[in-house]
N, C-alpha and C positions, 0 to 999 in steps of 0.2 A: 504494500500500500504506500504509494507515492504522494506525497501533500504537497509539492513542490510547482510551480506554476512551469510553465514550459519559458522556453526563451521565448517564442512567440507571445506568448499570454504576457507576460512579464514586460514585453516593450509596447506592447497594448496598452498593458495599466500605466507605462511613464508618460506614454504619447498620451492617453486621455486625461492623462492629474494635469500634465503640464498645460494643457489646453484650456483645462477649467478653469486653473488656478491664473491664468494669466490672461484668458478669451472671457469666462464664462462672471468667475465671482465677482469682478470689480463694478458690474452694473446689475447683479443679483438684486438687492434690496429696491434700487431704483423700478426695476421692471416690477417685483412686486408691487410696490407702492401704486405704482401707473398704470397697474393689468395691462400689460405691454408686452406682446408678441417677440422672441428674439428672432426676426428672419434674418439678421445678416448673420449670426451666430450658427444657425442651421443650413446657411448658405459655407460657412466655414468647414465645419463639419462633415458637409457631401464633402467637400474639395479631399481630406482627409480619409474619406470612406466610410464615414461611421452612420452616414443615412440608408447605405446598403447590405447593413451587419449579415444578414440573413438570406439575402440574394447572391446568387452563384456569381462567379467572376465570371463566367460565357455571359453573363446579362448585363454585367457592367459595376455587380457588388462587390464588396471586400468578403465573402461567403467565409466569416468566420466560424470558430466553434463557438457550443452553448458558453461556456466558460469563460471564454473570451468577451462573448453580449453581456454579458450578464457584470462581467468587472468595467466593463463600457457603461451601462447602467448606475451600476453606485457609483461610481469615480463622478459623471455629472450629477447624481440626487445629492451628493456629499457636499457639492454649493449650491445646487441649484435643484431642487426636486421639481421648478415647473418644465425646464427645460429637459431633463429627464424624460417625464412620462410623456410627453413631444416627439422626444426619439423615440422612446419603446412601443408608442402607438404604433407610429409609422413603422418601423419594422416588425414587430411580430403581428398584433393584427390586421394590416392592413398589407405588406409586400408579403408577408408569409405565408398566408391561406391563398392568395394566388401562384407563388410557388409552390406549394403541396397542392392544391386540387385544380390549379389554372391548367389548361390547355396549350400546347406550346405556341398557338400564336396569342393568344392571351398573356402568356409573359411576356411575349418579345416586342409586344402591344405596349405592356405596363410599366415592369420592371425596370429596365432600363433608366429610364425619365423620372421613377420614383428611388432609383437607387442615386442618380445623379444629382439629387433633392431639387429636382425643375418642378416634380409634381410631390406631394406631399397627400401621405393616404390616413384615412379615418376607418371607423368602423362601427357599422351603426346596429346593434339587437335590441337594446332596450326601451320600452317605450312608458310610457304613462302611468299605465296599470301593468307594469310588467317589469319587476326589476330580477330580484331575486326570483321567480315561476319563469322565466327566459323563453317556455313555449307558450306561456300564455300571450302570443302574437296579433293584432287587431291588424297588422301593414297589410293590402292585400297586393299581389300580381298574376291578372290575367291576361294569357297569353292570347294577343290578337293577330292574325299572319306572322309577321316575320318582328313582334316586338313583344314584349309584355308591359302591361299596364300597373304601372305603382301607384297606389294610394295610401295614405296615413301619415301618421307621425313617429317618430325615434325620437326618445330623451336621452339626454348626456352623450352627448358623441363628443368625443374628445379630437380638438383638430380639424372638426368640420367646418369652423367657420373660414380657415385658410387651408383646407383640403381643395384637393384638385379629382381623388380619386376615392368613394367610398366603399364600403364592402357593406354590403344592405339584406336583411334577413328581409323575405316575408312569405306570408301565406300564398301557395300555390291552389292548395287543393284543403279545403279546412275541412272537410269529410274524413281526411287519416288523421289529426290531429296534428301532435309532433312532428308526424313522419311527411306532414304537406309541408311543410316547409320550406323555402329554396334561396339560395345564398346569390345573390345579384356584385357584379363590376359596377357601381353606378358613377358615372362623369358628372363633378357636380353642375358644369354649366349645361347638362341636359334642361329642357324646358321641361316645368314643372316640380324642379327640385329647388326650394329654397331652403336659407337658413331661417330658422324661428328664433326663441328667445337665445340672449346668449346667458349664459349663467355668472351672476356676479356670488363668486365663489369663495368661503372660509380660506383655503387654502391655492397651492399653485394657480397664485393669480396672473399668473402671465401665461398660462395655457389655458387655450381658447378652447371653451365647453359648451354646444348651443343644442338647440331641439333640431332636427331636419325634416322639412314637412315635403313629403310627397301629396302633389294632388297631378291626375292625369299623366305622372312621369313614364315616359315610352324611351324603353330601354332595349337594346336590341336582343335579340335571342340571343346571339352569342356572348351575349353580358352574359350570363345564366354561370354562374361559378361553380364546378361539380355537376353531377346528375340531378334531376328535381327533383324535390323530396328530400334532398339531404342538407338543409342548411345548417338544424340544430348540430348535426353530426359535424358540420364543416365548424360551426361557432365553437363546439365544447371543445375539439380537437386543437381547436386555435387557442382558445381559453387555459386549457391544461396546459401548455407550454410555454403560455406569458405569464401565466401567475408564477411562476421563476423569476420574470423579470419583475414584479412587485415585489416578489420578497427582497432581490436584488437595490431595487431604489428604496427601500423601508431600510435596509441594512447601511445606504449611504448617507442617507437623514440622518439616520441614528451616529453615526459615525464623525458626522459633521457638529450636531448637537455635543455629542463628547469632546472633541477638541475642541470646541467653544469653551464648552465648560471646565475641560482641566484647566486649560489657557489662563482663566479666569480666574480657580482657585488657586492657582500660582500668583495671583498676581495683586485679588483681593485681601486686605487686612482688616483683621476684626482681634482688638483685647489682645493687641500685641503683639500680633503672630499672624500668617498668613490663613487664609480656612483651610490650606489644603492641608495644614498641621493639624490639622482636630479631627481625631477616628470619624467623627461622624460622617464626613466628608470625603475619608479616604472611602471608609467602605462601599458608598453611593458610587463613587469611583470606580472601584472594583469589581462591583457588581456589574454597572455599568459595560465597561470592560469586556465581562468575560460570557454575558449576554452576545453582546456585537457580533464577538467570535464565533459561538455559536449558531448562531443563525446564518453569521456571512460560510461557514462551515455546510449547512443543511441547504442553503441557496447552491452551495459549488457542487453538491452531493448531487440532486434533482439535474440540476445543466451535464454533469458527468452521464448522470441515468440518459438522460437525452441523447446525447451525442453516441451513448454505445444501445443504442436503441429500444432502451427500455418500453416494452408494450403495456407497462402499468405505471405509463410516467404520472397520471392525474393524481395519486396520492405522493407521489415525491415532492410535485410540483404545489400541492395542495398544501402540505406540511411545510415547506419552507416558506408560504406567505402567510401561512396562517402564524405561524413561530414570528418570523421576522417582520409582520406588520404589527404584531399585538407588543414587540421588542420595542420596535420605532416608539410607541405612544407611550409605551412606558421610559425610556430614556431620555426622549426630548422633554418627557414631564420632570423627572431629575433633573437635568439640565438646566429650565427653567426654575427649579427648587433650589439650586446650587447658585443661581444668580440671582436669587434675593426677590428685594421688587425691584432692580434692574432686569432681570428673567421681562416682563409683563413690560417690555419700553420698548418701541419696535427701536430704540438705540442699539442694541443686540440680536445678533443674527438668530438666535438660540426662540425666539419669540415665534418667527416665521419657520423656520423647525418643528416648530410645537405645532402649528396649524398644518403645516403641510403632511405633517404624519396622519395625521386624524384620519384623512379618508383610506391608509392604504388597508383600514381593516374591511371598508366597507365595497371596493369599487371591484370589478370582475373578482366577486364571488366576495360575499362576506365572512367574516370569522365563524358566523352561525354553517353556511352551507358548507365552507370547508370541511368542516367536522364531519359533516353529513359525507361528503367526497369522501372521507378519509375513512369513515367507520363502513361506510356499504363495502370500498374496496375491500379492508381486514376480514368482515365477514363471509366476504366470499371465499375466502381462501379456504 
């Protein structure tokens, strides 16, 4: 058992820190403050390869390993968690499931233009009455000659409102239930596809989160992504291997929140002495710590299971966000507990930390369903 990064992985993790640390963090707080989009940052980023993590080099990506996306992932959530889940949209659910169920002119369609960050891909299942039940679908597409017809609404589509390319669940055939389902390419400047509300959001406020309202949207049959009838199948399959990458940016928040906060109890004084001299402070510390490890351990575990083709990755991948998002909320709350009432100042980065962890318990797939992932897998064994 090897725990050693590869050389490869290893100039991934220098080339992404150095990036953040000198591209990403020095206008982090500013973007927050302004819910402000970084596209020259993500226009950076393609230049480097890291918009095509998951797309084949024949297509134009840098077709890294799991392990590799995934220290891509925390190395930007570690300053910046909104520009994080920016990238990890766009590559896992959005260029990924048209790599695994796209048709080859479908990639060479897509890929390409979304790995070169000219198009920027979203991904839209969830809608209104439909967060956590994922089949309970209201979006309908019926196929008329040579197009199908979208109607409804999607909530929280992450990136849709500067998406160029979405990946669209909806009902085919609502007589099989689950199984009518079908997974759509949709172009957003198709007629009939607009953005709706944009969501002014607790946290990652500089990633852009809106509703997408299909009325009348005629999209062509060969949008049709997979066979029809298989869209849930295409979502979960997609879902099971990005919740890696949540666990992966929950492990960089938290990561980022800790050096905030040792930083600070080195630096703060109270009755004499620095805080970080008073047990009480170390222990939070070391807890702190040894948590992080952990989890960034269980995230590397799951991306490993991936890459050697784990056919029960949904509980590796289930366990490391469920571990490393419920880790994030509880460290970045440390962190803010270890800064006092400076913690509660957006003068401190450790504040935006705290907000930004919140949703990773909740967003593709809650802490509650996890569990549920994780226990039906055990049982079946």
């Amino acid at each position: 058992m090897n725990f050693n990064l590869t050389e490869d992985q290893q100039l991934i993790r220098e080339t992404i820190r150095d990036f953040a640390e000198t591209e990403v963090w020095p206008g982090a707080a500013e973007r927050d403050r302004e819910s402000r989009f970084p596209r020259e940052i993500l226009a950076k980023l393609a230049e480097l390869g890291f918009m095509g993590c998951l797309v084949p080099e024949v297509l134009g990506g840098s077709g890294i390993d799991s392990i590799s996306y995934a220290i891509t992932i925390e190395e930007l959530a570690r300053v910046d968690a909104a520009l994080a889940v920016t990238v990890a949209v766009h590559n896992s659910v959005a260029c990924f499931p048209i790599r695994k169920w796209g048709t080859e002119e479908q990639k060479k369609k897509y890929l390409p233009d979304m790995a070169a960050g000219q198009v920027l891909g979203a991904f839209a299942l969830t809608e209104p009455q439909a967060g956590s039940d994922a089949a309970n679908q209201k979006t309908r597409a019926v196929r008329r000659g040579d197009h199908y017809v979208l109607d409804g609404v999607k909530a929280w589509c992450t990136n849709a409102p500067e998406a160029g390319v979405i990946i669209v669940m909806a009902v085919t055939d609502p007589t099989r239930g689950a199984k009518g389902i079908s997974a759509f390419i949709v172009e957003k400047d198709t007629p009939g596809c607009t953005i709706g509300t944009i969501e002014d959001k607790m946290g990652l406020r500089s990633s852009k989160t809106s509703e997408l309202v299909l009325e009348d949207c005629a999209v062509p049959a060969e949008n049709l992504l997979g066979p029809e009838g298989a869209g849930l199948k295409v979502a979960l399959s997609v879902l099971g291997a990005s919740r890696t990458g949540i666990g992966a940016q929950s492990v960089g928040i938290a990561q980022g929140a800790y050096e905030e906060a040792l930083k600070y109890a080195k630096m703060r004084e109270a009755f004499g002495k620095t805080i970080a001299e008073f047990q009480a402070i170390q222990f939070m510390l070391a807890d702190m710590a040894t948590r992080i490890e952990a989890a960034r351990l269980l995230v590397y575990l799951a991306a490993f299971r991936e890459d050697e083709g784990e056919t029960r990755l949904a509980r590796y991948s289930s366990m490391a966000k469920l571990f490393a998002s419920e880790m994030a909320n509880e460290v970045t709350g440390q962190a803010v507990q270890i800064h006092g009432g400076y913690g509660f100042s957006r003068e401190y980065p450790v504040e935006r930390y705290y907000r930004d962890a919140r949703v990773t318990t909740i967003y593709e797939g809650t802490s509650e369903i996890q569990r549920i992932v994780i226990a039906r897998d055990l049982l079946r064994e």
